[in-house]
C-alpha positions as CSV (number, residue, x, y, z in Angstrom):
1,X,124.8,8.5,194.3
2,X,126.9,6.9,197.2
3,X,129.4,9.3,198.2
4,X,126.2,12.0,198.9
5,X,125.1,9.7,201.7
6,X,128.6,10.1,203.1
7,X,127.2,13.2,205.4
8,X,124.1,10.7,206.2
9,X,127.0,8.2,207.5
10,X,126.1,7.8,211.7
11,X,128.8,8.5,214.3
12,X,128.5,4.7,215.2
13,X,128.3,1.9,212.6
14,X,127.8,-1.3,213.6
15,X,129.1,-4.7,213.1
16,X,127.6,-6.8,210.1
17,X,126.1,-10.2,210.8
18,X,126.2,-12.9,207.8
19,X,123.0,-14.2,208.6
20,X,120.3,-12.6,211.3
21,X,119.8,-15.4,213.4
22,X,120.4,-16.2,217.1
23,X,120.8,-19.7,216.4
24,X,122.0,-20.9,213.1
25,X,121.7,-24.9,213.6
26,X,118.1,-24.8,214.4
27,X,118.2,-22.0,211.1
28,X,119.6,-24.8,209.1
29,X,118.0,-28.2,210.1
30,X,114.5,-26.1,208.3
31,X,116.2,-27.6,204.9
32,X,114.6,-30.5,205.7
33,X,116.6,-34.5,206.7
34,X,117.9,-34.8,203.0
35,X,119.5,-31.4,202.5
36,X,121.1,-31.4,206.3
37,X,121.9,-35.1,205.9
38,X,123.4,-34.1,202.3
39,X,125.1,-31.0,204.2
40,X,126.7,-33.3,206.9
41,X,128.1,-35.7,204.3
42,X,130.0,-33.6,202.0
43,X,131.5,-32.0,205.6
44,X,132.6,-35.6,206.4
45,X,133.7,-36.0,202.9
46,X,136.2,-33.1,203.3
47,X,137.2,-34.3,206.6
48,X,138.5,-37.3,205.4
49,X,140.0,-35.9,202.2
50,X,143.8,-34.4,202.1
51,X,144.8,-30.7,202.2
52,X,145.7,-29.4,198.6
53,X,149.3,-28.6,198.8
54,X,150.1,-25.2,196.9
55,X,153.8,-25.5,196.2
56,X,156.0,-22.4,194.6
57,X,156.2,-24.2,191.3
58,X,151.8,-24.2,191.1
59,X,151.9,-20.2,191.9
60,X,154.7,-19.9,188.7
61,X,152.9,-22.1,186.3
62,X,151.0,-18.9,185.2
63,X,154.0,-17.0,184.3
64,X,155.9,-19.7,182.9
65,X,152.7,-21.5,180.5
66,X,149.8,-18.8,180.7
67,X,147.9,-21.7,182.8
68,X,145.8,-20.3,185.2
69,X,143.5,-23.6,186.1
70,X,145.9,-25.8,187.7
71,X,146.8,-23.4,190.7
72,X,143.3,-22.2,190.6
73,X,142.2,-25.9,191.4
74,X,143.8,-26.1,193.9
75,X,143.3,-22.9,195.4
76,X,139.9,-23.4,195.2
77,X,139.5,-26.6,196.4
78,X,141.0,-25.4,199.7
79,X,138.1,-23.1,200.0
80,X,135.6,-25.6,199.4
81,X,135.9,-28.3,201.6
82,X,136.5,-25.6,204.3
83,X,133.3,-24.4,203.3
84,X,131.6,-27.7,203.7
85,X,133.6,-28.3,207.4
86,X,132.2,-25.2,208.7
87,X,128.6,-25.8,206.9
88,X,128.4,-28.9,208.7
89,X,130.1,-27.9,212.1
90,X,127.1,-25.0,212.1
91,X,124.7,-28.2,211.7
92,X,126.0,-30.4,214.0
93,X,127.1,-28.3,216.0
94,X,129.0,-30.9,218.3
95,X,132.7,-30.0,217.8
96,X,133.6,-32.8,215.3
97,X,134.8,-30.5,212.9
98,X,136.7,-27.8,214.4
99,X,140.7,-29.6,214.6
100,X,140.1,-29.7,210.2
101,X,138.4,-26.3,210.5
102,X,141.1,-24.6,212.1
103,X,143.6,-26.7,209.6
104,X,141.8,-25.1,207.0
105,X,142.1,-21.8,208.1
106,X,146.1,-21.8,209.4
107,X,146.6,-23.5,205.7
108,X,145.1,-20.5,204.0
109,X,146.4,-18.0,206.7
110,X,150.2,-19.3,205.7
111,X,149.6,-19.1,202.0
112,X,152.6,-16.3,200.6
113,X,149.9,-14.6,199.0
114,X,145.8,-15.0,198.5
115,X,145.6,-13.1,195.4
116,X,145.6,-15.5,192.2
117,X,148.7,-15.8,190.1
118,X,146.6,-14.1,187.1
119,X,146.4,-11.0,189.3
120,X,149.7,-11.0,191.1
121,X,150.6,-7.0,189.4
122,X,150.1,-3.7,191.6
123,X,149.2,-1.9,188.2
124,X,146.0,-2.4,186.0
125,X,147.4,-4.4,183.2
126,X,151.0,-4.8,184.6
127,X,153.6,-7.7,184.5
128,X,152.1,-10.0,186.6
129,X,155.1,-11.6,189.0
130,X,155.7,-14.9,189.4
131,X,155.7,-15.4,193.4
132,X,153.1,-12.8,195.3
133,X,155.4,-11.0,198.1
134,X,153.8,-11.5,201.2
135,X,155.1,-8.0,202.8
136,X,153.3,-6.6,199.7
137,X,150.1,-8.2,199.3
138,X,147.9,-7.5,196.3
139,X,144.0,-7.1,197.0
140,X,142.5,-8.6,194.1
141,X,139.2,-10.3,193.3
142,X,140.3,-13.6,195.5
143,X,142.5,-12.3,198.2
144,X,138.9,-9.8,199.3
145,X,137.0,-12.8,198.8
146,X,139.4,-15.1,201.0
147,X,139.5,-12.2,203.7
148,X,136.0,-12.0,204.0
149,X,135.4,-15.9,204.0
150,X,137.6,-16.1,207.4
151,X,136.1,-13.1,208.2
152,X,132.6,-14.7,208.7
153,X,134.2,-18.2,209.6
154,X,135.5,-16.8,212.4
155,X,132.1,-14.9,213.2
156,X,130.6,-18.5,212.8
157,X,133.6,-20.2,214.9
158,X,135.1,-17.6,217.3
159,X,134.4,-19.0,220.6
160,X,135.2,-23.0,219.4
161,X,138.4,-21.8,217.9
162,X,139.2,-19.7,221.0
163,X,138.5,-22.7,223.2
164,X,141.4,-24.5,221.4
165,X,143.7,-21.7,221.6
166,X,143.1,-18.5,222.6
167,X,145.1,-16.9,220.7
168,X,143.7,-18.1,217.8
169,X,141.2,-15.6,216.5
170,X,143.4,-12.7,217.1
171,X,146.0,-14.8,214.5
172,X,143.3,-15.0,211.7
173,X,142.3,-11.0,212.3
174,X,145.9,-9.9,211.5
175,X,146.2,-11.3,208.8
176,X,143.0,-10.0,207.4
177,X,144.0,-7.1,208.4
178,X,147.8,-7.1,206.9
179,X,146.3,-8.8,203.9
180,X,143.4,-6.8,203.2
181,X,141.6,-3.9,205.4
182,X,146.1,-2.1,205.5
183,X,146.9,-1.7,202.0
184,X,143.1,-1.3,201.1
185,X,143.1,2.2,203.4
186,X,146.8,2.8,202.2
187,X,147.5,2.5,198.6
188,X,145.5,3.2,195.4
189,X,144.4,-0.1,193.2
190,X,142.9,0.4,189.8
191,X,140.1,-1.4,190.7
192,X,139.1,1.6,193.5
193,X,138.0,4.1,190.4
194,X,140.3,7.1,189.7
195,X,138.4,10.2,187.8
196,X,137.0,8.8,184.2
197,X,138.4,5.4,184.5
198,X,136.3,2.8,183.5
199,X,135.6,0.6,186.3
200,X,134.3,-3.4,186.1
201,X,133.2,-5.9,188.1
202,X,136.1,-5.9,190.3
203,X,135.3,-2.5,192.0
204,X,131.4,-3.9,193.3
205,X,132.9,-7.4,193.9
206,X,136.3,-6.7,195.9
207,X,134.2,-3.8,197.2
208,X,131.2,-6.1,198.7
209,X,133.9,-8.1,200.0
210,X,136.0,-5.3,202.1
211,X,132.7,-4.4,203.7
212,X,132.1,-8.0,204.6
213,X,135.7,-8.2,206.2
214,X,135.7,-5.2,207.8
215,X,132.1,-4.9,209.5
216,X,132.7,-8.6,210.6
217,X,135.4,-8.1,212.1
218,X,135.7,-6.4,215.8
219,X,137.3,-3.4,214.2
220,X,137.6,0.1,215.2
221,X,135.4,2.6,214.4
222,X,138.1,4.6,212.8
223,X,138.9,2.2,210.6
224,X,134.9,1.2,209.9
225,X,134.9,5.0,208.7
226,X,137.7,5.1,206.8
227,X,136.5,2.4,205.3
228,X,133.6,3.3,204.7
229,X,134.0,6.4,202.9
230,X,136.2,4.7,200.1
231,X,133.7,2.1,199.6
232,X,131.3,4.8,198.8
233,X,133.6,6.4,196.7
234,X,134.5,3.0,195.1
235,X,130.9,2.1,194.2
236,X,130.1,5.2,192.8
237,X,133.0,4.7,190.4
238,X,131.0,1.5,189.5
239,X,128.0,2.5,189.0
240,X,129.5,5.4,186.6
241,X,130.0,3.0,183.8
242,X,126.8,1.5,183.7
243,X,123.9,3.6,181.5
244,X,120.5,4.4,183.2
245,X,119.3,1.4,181.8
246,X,121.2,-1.0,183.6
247,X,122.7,-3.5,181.3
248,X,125.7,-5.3,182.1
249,X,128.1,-4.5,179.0
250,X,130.5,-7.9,180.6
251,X,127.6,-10.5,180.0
252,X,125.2,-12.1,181.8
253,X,128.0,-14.6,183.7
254,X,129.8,-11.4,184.8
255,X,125.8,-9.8,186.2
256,X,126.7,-12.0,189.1
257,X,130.4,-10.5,190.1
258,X,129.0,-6.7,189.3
259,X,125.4,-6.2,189.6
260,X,124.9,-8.6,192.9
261,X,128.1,-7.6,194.5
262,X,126.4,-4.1,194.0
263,X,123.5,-5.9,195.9
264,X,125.7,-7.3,198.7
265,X,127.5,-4.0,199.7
266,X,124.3,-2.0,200.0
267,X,123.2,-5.4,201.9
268,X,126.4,-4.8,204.6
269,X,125.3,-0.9,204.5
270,X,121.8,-0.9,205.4
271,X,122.9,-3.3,208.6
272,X,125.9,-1.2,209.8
273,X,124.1,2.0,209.2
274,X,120.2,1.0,209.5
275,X,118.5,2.7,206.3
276,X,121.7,4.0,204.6
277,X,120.5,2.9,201.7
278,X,116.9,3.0,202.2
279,X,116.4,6.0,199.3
280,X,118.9,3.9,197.1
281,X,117.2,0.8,197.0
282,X,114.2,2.7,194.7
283,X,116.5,4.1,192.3
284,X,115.8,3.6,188.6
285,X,119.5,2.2,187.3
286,X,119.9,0.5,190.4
287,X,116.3,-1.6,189.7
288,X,117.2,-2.1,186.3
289,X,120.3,-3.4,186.6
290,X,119.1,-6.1,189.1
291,X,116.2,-7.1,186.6
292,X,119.0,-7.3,183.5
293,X,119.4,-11.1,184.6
294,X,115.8,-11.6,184.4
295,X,115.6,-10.1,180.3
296,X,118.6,-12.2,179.3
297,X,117.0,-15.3,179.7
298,X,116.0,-17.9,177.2
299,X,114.8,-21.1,178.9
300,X,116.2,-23.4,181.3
301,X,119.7,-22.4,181.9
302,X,119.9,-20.5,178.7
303,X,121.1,-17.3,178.3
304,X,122.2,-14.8,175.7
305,X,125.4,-14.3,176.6
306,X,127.8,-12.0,174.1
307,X,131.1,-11.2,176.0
308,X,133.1,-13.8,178.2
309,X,130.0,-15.8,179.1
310,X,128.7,-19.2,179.1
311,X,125.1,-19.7,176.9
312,X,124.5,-22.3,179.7
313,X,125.0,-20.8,183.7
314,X,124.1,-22.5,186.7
315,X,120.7,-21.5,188.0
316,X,119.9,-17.9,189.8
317,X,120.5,-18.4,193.7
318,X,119.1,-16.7,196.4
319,X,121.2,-13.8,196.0
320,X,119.0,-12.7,193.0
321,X,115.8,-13.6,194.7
322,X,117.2,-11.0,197.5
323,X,117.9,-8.6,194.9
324,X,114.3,-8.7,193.9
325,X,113.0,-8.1,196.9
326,X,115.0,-5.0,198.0
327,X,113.9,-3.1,195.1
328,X,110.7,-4.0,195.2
329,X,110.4,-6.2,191.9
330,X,108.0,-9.2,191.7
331,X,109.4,-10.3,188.2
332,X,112.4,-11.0,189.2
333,X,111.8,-12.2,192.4
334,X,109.3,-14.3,190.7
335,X,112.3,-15.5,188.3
336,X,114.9,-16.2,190.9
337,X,112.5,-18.6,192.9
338,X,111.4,-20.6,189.9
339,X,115.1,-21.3,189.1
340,X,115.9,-21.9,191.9
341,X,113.3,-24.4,192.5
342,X,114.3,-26.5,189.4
343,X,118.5,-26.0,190.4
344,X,119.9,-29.8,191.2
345,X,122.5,-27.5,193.9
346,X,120.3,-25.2,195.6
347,X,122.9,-24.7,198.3
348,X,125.8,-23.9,196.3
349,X,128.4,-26.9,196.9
350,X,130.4,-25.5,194.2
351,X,130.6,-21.8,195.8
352,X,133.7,-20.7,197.4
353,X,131.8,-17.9,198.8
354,X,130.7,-18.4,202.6
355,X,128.7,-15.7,203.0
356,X,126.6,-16.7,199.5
357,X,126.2,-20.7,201.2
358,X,125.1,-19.3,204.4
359,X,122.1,-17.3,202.3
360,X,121.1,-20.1,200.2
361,X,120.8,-22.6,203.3
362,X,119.1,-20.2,205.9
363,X,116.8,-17.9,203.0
364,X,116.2,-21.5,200.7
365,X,113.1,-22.6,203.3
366,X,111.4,-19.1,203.4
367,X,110.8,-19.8,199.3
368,X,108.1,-22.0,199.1
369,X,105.2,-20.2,200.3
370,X,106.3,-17.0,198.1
371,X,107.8,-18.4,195.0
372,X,105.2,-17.7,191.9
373,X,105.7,-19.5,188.5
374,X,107.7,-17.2,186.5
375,X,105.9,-16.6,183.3
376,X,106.9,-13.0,181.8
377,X,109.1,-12.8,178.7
378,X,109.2,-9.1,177.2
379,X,110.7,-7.3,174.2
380,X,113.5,-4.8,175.5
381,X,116.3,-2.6,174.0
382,X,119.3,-1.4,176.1
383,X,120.3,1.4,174.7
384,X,123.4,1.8,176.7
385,X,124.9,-1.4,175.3
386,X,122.9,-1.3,172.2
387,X,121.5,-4.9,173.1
388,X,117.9,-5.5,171.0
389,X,116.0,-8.7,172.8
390,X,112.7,-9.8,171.0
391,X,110.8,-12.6,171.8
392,X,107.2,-14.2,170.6
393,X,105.9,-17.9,170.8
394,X,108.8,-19.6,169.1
395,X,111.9,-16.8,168.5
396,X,113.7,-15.5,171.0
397,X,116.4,-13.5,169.3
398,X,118.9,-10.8,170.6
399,X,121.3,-8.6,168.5
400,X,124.0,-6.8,170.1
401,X,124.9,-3.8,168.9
402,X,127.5,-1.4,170.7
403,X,131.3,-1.3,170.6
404,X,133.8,-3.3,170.5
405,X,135.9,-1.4,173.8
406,X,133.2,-3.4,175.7
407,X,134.2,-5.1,179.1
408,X,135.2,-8.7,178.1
409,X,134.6,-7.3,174.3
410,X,134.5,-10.0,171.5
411,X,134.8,-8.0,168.4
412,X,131.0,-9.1,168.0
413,X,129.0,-5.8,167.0
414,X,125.9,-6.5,165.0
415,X,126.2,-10.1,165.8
416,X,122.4,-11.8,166.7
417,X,121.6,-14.9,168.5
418,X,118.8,-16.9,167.8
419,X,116.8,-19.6,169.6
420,X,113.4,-21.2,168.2
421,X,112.0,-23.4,170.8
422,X,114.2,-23.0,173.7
423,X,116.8,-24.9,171.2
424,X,119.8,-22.6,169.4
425,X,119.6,-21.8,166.6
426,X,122.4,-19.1,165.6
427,X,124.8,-19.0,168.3
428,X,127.4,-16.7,170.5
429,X,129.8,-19.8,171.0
430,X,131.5,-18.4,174.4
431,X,134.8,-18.4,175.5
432,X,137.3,-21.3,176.6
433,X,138.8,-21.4,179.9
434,X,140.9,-18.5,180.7
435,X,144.8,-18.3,179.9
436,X,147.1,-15.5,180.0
437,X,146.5,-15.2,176.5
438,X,142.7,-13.9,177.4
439,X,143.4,-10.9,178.7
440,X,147.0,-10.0,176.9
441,X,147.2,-7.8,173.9
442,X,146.9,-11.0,172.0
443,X,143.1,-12.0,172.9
444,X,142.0,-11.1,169.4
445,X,144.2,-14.1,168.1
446,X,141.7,-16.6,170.0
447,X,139.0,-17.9,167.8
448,X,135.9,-17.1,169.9
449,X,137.0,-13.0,170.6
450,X,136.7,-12.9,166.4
451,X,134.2,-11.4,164.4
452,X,134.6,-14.2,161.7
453,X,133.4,-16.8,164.3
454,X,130.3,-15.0,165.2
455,X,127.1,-14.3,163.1
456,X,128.7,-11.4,161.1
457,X,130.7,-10.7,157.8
458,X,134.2,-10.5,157.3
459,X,135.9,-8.9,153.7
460,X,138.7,-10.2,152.0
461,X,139.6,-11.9,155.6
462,X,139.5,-8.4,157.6
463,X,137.5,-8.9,160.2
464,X,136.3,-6.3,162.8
465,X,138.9,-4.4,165.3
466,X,138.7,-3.9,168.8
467,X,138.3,-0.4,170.4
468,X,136.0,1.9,171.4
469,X,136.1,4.1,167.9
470,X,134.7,0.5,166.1
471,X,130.9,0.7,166.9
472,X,127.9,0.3,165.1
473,X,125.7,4.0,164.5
474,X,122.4,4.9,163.2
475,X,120.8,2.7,165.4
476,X,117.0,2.2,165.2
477,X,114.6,0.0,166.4
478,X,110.7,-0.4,167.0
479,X,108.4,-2.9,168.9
480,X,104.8,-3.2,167.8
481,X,102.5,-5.9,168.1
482,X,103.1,-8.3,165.1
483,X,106.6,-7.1,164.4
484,X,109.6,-6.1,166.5
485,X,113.0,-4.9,164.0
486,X,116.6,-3.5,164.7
487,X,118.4,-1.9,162.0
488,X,121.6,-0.2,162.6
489,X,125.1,1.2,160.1
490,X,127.9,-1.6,160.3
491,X,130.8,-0.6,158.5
492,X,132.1,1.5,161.4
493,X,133.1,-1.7,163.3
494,X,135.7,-2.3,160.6
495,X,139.0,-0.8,160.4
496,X,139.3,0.8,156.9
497,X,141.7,-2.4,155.0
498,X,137.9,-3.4,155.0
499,X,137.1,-1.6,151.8
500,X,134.0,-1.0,153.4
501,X,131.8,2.5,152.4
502,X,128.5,1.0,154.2
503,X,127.3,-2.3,155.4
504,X,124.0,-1.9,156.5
505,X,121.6,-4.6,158.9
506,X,118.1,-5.2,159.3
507,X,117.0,-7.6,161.4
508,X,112.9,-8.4,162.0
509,X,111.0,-10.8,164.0
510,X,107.7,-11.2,162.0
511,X,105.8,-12.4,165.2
512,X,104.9,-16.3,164.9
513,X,106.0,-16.6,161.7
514,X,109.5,-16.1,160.5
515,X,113.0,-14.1,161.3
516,X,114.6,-12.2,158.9
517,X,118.2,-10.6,158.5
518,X,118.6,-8.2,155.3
519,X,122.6,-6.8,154.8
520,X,123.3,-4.2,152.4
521,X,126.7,-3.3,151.6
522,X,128.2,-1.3,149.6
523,X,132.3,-2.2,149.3
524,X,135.4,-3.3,147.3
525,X,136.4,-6.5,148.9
526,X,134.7,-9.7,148.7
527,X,131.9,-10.0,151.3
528,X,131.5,-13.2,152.9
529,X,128.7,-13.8,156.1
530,X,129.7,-16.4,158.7
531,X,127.0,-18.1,160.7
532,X,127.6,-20.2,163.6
533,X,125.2,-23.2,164.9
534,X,124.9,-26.0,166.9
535,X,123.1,-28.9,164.1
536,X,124.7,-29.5,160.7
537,X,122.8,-27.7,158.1
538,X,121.7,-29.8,154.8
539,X,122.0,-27.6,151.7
540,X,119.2,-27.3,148.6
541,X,119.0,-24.9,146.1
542,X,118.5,-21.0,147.8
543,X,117.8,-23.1,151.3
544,X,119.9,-24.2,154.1
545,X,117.9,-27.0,156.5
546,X,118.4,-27.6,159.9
547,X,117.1,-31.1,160.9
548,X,114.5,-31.1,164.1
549,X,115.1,-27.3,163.8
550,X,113.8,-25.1,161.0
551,X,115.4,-24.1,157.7
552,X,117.0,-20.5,156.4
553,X,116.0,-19.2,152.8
554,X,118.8,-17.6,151.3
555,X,118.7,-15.1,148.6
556,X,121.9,-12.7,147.4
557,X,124.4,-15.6,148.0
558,X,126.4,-18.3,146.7
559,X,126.7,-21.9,147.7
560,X,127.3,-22.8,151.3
561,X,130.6,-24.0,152.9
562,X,129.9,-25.8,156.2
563,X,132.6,-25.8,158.6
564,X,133.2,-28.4,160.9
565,X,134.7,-27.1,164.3
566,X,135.8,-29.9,167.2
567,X,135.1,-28.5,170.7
568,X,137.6,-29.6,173.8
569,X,137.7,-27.0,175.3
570,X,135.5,-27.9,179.0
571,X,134.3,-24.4,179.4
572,X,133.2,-24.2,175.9
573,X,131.6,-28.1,176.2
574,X,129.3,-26.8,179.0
575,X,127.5,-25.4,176.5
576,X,127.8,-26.9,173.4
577,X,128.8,-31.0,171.8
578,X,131.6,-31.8,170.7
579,X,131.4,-30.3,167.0
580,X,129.7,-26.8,166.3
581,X,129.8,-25.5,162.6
582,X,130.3,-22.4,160.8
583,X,128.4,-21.9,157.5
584,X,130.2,-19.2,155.1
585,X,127.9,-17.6,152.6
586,X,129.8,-15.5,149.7
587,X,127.8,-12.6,149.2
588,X,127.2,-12.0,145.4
589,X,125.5,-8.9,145.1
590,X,124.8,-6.2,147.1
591,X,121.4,-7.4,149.2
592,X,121.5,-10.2,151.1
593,X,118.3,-11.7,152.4
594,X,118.3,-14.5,155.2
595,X,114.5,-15.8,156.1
596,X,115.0,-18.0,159.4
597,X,111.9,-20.1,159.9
């Protein structure tokens, strides 16, 4: 799709401007007194607060523990409060902040290395080292995003910085340029796409990032070709992995590093190479996978969110109100405004991303007079993912289906999720915060990548496996008016120690009335159904009751064991309280019959 427009490519591109304006102050002060004042503050805030300092020991922590979050906080935090300097410099535009500015930016510009300890390999899935070599830099997910950030700082800053010191500018371009635009052009990363390799966020995000950098950036036009070219190349490796339909197999938190990046290159595209992209922009896969954010949506900040996501994500930002509008769809625009309208951080304080703040606080007045009330829930089946979403007045229930060699995969195939009232009801818990551990080749041994902690059944202890080969088949589903029903073949998800010959799942949402789940298996060990939820359940005879909730009839299965589970883990507890259970249902005969009402 991309690399066919590479013969459309002009014989000049031009440079890329972060936001279209000729005067950004006068852009910004349209937020209104209270977001400029608020804007202002959190610059002074930074102003007076200390440098993080990023010692040797902070970059080895992660090879030595698996602890990624301490480094990362600081890392971040650098980022941040530069962010907020330069927002409010742009405001006030008086000069106040450019001696912390340029602090900021010589601070980051002597770090060893930008990429994150987590990433520091030149191999997909090799050692990571404990010190990044800085005559070797590594372009990862952070080190693009850093490059780019001083990339459109110094678009933003240029001529104040060059009044301090001329020489200045030219000192942040190199070492974008040894950091990033070099050993992108001369050196293969995994991340770049390679033949049939399966690509992930990483390719749309680093790749968004590189064009941001580089189009920025006074560079040659030999170089803006160059790289160019492998961008194009690099996002049709993306876009290979996803099905027609447009579904982000890493979860709805992972949409927002894949499907928007996507959004953001063609973004830098169409403005270095006016209408570049114009014929893309109308594309099928490319529509659907913008609306996917829009479809996994519950209420509030809810979201079904199987893989490594949060069922609780900050609100949409402008970037998928943008998205909407460049291919032409109202719902989603629709749905991106009326989040962001009820968001307590419209501008982003917490985004490390310049580029992204710059959109939210230029784009965030345009919304008002536009903005609908987003009403439109539908019924949908991905059949690329196998993800079955089914909604009426009270449900909203999603099964995923699929296989477990997923992106982010939790070993979670036939697994449903369940909400009655905006309030959950059967849960995907999540993951915690990410260790080394998360992506090793011990992942499976953490509690939330098991299929015993998700809404599924687990014999004589043998849970699912992880792989490509351990999928659910026979897939079939309808959607009429009073009913919508997925049933699909289960026993293929579990490795053969299983004793399994068929497990088979029904699942039906009897429109305004009830849900119901029917298993039928047919096996040698002893079956037993997990089922995760948020409230304690009280048990009676054949009936399970959820107080303030609803209640699940039970037929096929013995008595109940509730399981407490204590959550301190702070990704996890943005989501959920403190305790969570898991109920585990023996399964006596063959049929099992769950009515959820």
């Amino acid at each position: 799709m991309f690399s066919e427009i590479i013969g459309s490519l002009p014989e000049y591109l031009g440079d890329f401007h972060p936001v279209k304006s000729d005067g950004l102050a006068p852009k910004l002060r349209r937020l209104g007194e209270a977001r400029c004042l608020g804007l202002v503050e959190a610059g002074r805030g930074a102003l007076q607060a200390s440098w993080p300092q990023i010692l040797a020991s902070d970059y080895r922590q992660y090879t030595l523990s698996g602890n990624r979050s301490e480094f990362e906080a600081l890392y971040f935090r650098r980022r941040l409060m530069l962010n907020d300097l330069v927002l409010a410099e742009c405001l006030e535009d008086k000069g106040g902040f450019v001696n912390a500015i340029i602090d900021g930016a010589l601070l980051i510009c002597e770090e060893s290395g930008w990429q994150l300890p987590a990433h520091n390999a030149y191999g997909r899935g090799g050692a990571r080292l404990p010190l990044p070599d800085p005559d070797d830099p590594v372009v990862d997910l952070f080190s693009a995003e850093t490059s780019a950030n001083l990339a459109v700082l110094l678009w933003l800053m240029r001529a104040k910085f060059a009044a301090v010191d001329p020489r200045l500018p030219g000192r942040i371009e190199r070492e974008i340029e040894h950091r990033l635009i070099n050993p992108y052009l001369n050196r293969h990363f995994w991340w770049m796409g390679a033949g049939d390799e399966r690509m992930n966020n990483w390719t749309a995000w680093i790749t968004q990032n590189v064009l941001i950098a580089t189009f920025t950036l006074p560079t040659s036009q030999e170089t803006r070709r160059a790289v160019l070219v492998k961008a194009l190349s690099s996002l049709d490796a993306f876009l290979k992995d996803y099905a027609e339909d447009g579904a982000c197999e890493e979860g709805v938190l992972y949409y927002r590093h894949a499907a928007l990046c996507l959004f953001g290159a063609m973004t830098v595209l169409d403005q270095v190479a006016p209408g570049l992209c114009e014929a893309l922009w109308s594309e099928p896969k490319i529509r659907n996978m913008a609306e996917y954010i829009s479809h996994m949506h519950v209420s509030d900040g809810i979201y079904f969110n199987f893989a490594d996501s949060s069922a609780v994500l900050d609100p949409c930002s402008i970037r998928e109100y943008l998205f909407g509008r460049a291919v032409g769809s109202e719902d989603l625009m629709d749905f991106a405004a009326a989040d962001i309208r009820r968001a307590a951080d419209p501008l982003l304080s917490k985004e490390w991303n310049l580029w992204y703040r710059l959109l939210a606080a230029t784009t965030l007045p345009d919304l008002a007079d536009e903005a609908k009330v987003h009403q439109t829930k539908r019924d949908i089946f991905y059949p690329g993912i196998g993800l079955f979403v089914a909604r009426d007045c009270h449900f909203d229930l999603a099964v995923k289906c699929g296989h477990n060699g997923e992106g982010h995969n939790h070993n979670d195939v036939g697994s449903l999720t369940l909400y009655k009232d905006g309030k959950p009801f059967l849960i995907d818990v999540g993951v915690e915060t990410y260790t080394a551990k998360t992506f090793s080749p011990r992942r499976y041994e953490i509690w939330t990548m098991q299929s015993a902690y998700h809404n599924l059944p687990t014999f004589d202890g043998v849970q699912q496996q992880d792989g490509e080969a351990f999928r659910a088949r026979a897939i079939g589903t309808r959607f009429d008016e009073g009913e919508a029903e997925i049933s699909f073949e289960l026993a293929g998800a579990y490795p053969a120690a299983a004793k399994l010959r068929s497990y088979h799942r029904t699942i039906r949402l009897v429109r305004g009335s009830h849900v119901e789940l029917v298993d039928v298996h047919d096996g040698d060990a002893k079956a037993v159904l997990s089922l995760m939820t948020v409230v304690e359940p009280m048990a009676e005879a054949g009936k399970l009751i959820f107080d303030g909730l609803g209640s699940i009839e039970i037929s096929g299965a013995g008595a109940p064991v509730v399981e407490p589970i204590t959550i301190e883990d702070a990704r996890l507890r943005q989501a959920w309280p403190e305790r969570i259970f898991r109920i585990l249902l023996p399964l006596e005969v063959g049929r099992l019959v769950l009515k959820i009402m």
